[in-house]
Structures are given as C-alpha cells and as structure tokens.
C-alpha positions as CSV (number, residue, x, y, z in Angstrom):
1,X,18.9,5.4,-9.0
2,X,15.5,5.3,-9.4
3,X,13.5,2.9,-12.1
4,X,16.5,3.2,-14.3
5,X,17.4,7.2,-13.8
6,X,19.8,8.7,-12.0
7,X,18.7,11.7,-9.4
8,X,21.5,14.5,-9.6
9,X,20.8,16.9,-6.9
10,X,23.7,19.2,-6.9
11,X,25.4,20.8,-9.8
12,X,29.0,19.3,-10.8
13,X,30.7,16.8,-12.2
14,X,30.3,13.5,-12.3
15,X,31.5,10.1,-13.9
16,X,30.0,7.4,-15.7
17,X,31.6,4.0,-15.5
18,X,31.3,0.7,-17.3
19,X,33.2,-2.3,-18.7
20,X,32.9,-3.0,-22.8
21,X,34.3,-6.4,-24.4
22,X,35.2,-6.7,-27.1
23,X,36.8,-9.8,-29.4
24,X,40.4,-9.8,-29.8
25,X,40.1,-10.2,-33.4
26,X,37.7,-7.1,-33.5
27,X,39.7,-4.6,-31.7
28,X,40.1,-1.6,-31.2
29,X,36.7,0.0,-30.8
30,X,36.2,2.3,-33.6
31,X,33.5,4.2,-31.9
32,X,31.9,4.2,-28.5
33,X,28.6,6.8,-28.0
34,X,27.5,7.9,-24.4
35,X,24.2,9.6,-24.1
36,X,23.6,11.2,-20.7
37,X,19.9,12.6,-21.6
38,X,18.5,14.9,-18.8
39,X,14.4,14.1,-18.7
40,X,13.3,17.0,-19.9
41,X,15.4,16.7,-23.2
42,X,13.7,15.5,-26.3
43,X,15.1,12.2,-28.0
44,X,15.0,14.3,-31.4
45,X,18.0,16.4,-30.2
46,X,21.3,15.2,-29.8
47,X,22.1,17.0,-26.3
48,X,24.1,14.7,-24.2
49,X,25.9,13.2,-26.8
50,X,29.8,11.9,-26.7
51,X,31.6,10.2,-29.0
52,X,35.0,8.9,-28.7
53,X,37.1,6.9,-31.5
54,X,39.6,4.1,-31.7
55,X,39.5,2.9,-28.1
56,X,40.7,0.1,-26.2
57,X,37.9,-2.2,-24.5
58,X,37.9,-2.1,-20.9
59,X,36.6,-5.4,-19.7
60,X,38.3,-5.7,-16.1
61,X,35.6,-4.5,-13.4
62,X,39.0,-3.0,-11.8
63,X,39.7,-0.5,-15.0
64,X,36.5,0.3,-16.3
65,X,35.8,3.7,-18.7
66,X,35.4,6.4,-16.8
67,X,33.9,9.7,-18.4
68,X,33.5,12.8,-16.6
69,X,30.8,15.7,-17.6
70,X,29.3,18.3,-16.1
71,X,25.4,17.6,-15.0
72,X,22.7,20.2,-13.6
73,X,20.1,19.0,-10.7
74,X,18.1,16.8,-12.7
75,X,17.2,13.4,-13.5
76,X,18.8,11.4,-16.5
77,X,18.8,8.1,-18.6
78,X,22.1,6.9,-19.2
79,X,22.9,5.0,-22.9
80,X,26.2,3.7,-24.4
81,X,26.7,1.9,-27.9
82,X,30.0,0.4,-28.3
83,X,30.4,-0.3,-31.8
84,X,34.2,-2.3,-33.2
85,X,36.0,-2.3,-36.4
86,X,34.1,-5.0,-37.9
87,X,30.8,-2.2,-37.8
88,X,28.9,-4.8,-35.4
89,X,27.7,-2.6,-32.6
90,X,25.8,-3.4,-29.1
91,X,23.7,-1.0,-26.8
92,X,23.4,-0.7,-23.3
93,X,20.7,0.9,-21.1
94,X,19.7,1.1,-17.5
95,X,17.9,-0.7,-16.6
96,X,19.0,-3.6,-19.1
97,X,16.7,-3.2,-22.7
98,X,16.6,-5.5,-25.3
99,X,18.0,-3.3,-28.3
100,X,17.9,-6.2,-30.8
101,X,14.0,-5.7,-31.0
102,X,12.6,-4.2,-34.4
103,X,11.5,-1.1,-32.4
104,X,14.6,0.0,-30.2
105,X,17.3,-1.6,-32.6
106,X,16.5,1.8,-34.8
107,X,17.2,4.0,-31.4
108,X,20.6,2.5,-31.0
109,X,21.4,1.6,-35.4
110,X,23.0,4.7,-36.4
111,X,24.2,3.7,-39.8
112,X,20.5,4.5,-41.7
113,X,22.4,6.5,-44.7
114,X,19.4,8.1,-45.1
115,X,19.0,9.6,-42.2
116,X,22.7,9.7,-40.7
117,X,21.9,10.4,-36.7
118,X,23.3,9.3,-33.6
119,X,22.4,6.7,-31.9
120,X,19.9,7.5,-29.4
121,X,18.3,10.0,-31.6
122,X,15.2,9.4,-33.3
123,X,15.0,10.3,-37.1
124,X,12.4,11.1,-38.8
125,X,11.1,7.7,-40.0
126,X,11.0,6.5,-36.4
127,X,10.4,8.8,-33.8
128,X,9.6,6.5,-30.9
129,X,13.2,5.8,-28.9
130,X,11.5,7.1,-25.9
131,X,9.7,3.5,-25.8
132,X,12.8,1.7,-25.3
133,X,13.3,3.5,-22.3
C-alpha cells in the first residue's frame, strides 16, 4: 500500500477486510457499500460498486467482513459506507478522511433524492469526490 492505494500486480482475486460497529439498538445494517475503484476509473461511474443488505456488524478484529472480487493489475482506492436502520451512515477511506466535512460528506451522502447515486459517486451538483481522496 502506497499513500492510501493498494498495488495489485497479478490478476485474481482478492479480499477486503474490515470490522463495522454498530449500536445494539440500531442493528442490523440495512446497507453496507464497498467501492474498490481502479485509478483509472472516473468517480462519475459507478464501477466497483457492491452493496449488500441487512447485515450483521462485525466488530471483533477475529471475524471481520470479508469480500472477495476479482481485480486486474492496477492500483485502487478502497471505500466502505456502512449505513444502519436508523438511516445514520459513516464512511471509511484509506488513508483515514474526514467525510463529515461539507465537501466529502456529499461523496459518501447517498440519500440526495434528487440525484439518487451511490455513495462514492459524484452527481451532478458536486462533481469533486476525487478531492476527498
């Protein structure tokens, strides 16, 4: 990992892992969003993009979330939002961004009705997630 990228140098499949907490009150997590975006992708597309639905948290280092896809040789930014049933939502980044900013809280708010997007996909009115990573 370099300055907050990940060098993949041979074709194949690989895992992301990482722990989410959640409240116990706020459970389960209605959606979780994991954006592996190769460098050469543009932040208007949505290529990378998973979504998964009505998961459990995983907050014990030893049983983290594991998810597998398939990555050329390239270099990519990994992103996750973890959002719970109460609509309150956090984002992560490598290396650590502050998404509760003006400016990258639109790259990881995904509920603009106006423009319904993914998060980590600019939208029109916006256009500058890029900056926040």
């Amino acid at each position: 990992m370099d300055n907050g990228k990940f060098n993949v140098t041979k074709n194949g499949f690989y895992f992301v892992s990482f722990n989410s907490n959640v409240d116990a009150e706020q459970v389960p997590i209605s959606k979780l969003t994991i954006r592996v975006k190769e460098n050469n992708d543009f932040f208007t597309s949505n290529t990378g993009i998973n979504t998964f639905t009505n998961i459990d948290p995983k907050p014990n280092t030893n049983n983290p979330h594991k998810i597998g896809t398939f990555l050329s040789a390239g270099t990519y930014q990994i992103m996750i939002k973890v959002e719970d049933n109460w609509l309150k939502y956090g984002c992560a980044s490598n290396p650590v961004k502050d998404f509760s900013s003006h400016s990258c809280s639109e790259c990881c708010n995904n509920t603009n009705l106006e423009y319904l997007s993914d998060a980590f996909v600019d939208k029109p009115s916006f256009e500058n997630c890029k900056q926040c990573f």
